[in-house]
C-alpha positions as CSV (number, residue, x, y, z in Angstrom):
1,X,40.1,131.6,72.0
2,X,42.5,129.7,73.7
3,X,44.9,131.3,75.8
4,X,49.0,129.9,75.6
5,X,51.3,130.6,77.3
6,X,55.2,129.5,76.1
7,X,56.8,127.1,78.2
8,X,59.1,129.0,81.1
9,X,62.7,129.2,79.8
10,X,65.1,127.3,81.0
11,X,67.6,128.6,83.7
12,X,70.7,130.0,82.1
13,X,74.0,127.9,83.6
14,X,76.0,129.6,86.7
15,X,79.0,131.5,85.0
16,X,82.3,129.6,85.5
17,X,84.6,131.0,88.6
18,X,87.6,132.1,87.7
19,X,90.9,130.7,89.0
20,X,91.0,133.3,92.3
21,X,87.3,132.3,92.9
22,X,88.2,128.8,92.4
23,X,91.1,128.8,94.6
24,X,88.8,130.9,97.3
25,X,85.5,128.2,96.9
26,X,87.9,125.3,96.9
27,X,90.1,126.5,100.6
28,X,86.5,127.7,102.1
29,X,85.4,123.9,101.3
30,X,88.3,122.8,103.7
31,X,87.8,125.1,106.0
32,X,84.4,124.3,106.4
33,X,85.1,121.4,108.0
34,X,85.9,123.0,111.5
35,X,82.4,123.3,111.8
36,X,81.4,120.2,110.7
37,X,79.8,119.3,107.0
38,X,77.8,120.8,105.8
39,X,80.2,123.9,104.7
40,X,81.9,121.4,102.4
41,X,78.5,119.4,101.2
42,X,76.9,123.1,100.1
43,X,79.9,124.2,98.8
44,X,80.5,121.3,96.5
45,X,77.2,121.0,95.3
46,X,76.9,124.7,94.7
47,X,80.1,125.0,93.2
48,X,81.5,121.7,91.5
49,X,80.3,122.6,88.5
50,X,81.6,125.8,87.9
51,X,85.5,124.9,88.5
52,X,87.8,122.1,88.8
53,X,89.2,122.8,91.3
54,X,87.0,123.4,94.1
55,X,85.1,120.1,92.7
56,X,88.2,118.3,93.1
57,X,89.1,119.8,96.6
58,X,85.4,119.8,97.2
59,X,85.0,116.4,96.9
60,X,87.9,115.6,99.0
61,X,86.6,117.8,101.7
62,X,83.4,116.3,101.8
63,X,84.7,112.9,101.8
64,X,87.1,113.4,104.9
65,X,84.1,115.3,107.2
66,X,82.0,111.8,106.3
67,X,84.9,109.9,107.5
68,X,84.9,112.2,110.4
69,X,81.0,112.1,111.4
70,X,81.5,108.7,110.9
71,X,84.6,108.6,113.9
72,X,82.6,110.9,115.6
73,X,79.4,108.3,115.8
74,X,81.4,105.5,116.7
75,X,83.6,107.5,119.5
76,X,80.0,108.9,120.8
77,X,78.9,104.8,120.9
78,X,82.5,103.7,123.1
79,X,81.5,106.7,125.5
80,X,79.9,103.4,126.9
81,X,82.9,102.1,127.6
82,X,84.5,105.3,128.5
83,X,87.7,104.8,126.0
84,X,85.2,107.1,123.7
85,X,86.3,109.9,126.3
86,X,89.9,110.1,124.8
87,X,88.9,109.3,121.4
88,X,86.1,111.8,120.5
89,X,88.7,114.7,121.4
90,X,91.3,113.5,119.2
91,X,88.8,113.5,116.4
92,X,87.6,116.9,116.9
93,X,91.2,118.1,116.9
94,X,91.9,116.3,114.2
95,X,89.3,117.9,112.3
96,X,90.3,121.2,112.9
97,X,93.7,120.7,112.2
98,X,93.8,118.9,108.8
99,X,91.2,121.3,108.2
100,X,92.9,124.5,108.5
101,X,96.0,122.7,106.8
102,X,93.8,122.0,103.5
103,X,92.2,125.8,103.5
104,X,96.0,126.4,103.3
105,X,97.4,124.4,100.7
106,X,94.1,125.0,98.2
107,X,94.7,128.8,99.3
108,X,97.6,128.5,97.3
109,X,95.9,126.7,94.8
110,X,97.8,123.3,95.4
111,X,95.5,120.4,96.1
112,X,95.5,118.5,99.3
113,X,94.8,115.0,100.1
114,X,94.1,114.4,104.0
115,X,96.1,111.6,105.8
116,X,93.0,109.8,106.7
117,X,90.4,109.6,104.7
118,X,87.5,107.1,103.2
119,X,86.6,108.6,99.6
120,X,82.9,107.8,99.4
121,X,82.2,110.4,96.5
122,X,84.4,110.1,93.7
């Protein structure tokens, strides 16, 4: 006799958020970014999915701390010739500010586009 086992069932899908959990996943993705990326980067990929708008926001999140790591490399580079003194501060406070501003506006469920920003995920 042959012993046969059924194939292992396939994960159930994560349960949609609903619009309070959205809001809440989408404002934590922004301010995440005070930290640095990888707040946003889990939260989108945990959560884009399961609503619209914290993919949306998500994704916009995501996309402005890669544009910041990305001012943050080259400030860290012209440290070399020193003028990456002033600017790596006024990337980190730039950070923290927009930041805070798009935990706000997605707090209140209205979505935020940062100033400065290079959208590498669409």
């Amino acid at each position: 006799m042959s012993d046969q086992t059924p194939p292992p069932a396939a994960p159930a899908p994560a349960a949609p958020l609903s619009e309070a959990e959205d809001r809440q996943w989408a404002s934590f993705a922004h301010l995440g970014g005070i930290i640095g990326i990888l707040p946003a980067l889990i939260i989108f990929l945990v959560f884009k999915d399961r609503g619209s708008f914290t993919n949306q926001e998500g994704k916009e999140a995501l996309n402005f701390q890669i544009t910041v790591l990305i001012a943050e490399i080259v400030s860290i580079m012209l440290m070399v010739i020193f003028i990456g003194f002033l600017l790596w501060p006024l990337v980190l406070i730039a950070r923290l500010i927009f930041s805070i501003l798009g935990f706000t506006k997605a707090k209140d469920g209205v979505s935020y586009r940062y100033p400065v920003n290079i959208r590498f995920i669409k």
